[in-house]
N, C-alpha and C positions, 0 to 999 in steps of 0.2 A: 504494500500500500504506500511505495513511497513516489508524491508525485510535487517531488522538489523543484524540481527545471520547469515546471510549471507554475508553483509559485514565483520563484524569481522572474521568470519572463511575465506574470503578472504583474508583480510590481516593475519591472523596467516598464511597461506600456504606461500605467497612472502615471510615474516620473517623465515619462518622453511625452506625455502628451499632455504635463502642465506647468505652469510657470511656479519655478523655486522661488519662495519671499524670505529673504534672510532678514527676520526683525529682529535677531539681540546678535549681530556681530559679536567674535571673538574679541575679547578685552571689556566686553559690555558686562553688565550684573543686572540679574533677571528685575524687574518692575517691581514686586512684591516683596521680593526679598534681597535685599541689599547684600547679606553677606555671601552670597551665589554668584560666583564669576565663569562664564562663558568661557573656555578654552578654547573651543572651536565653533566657528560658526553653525548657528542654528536656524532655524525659519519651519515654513511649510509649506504644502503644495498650494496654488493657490486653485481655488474651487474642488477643494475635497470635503469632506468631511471625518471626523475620530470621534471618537467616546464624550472626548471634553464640551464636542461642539464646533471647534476648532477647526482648520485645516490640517492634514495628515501631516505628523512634525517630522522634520528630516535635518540631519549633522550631515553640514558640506565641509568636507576635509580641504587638504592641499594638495592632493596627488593629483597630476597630470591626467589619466583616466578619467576622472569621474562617472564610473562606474558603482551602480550598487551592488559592495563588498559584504553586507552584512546588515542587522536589525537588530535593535532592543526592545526587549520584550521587558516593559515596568507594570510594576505596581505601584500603587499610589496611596497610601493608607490615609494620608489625608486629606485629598482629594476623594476617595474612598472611588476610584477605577481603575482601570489597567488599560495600554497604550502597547502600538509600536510605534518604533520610528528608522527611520530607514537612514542608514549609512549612505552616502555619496563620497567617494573619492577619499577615503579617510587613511592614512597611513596607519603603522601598527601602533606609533606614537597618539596617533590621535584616538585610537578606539579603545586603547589603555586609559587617557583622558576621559571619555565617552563615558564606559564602564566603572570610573570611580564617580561622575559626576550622579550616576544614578544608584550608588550602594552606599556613601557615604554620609546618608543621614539613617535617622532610625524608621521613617517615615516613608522610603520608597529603596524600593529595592528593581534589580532587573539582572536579567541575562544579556547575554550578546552571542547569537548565533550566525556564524559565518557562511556565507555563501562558498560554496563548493567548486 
């Protein structure tokens, strides 16, 4: 039952076919919470939709590709939902960033499963 290649080329289609909005630039700190700084650029697709309401959130790396390498799957305990967000072009530097961005409070946790 594994029909991975079909997920990913699902998600490459939503990303190919909408415009990336990068609203907290890397070096930026989230709206709400001040002590939260941005490593790498974040945004979302624009005319998606996620759980929060939102557009689908996605981390645009710096690697030359910009391919999507991978996704995090969070939890949110207080927000009280769970999200993915989709890697673009992220080095292994940045997906290390990525992944402690979403484990190091007590409040949200996530995985990071890699594209194959």
């Amino acid at each position: 039952m594994e029909y991975n290649s079909e997920f990913w080329n699902a998600l490459d289609e939503l990303v190919n076919k909408s415009k990336i909005v990068i609203d907290r630039p890397k070096g930026t700190r989230h709206p709400k919470y001040p002590d939260i700084l941005y490593k790498v650029d974040y945004g979302y697709l624009e005319g998606t939709t996620s759980m929060d309401g939102g557009g689908v959130d996605v981390w645009r790396g710096t690697d030359a590709m910009q391919k999507i390498d991978a996704i995090m799957c969070t939890v949110d305990l207080t927000k009280r939902d769970s999200e993915i967000k989709i890697l673009i072009g992220c080095t292994e530097v940045e997906k290390e960033k990525i992944y402690h961005f979403h484990n190091d409070s007590k409040s949200m946790k996530g995985i990071l499963i890699r594209r194959k």
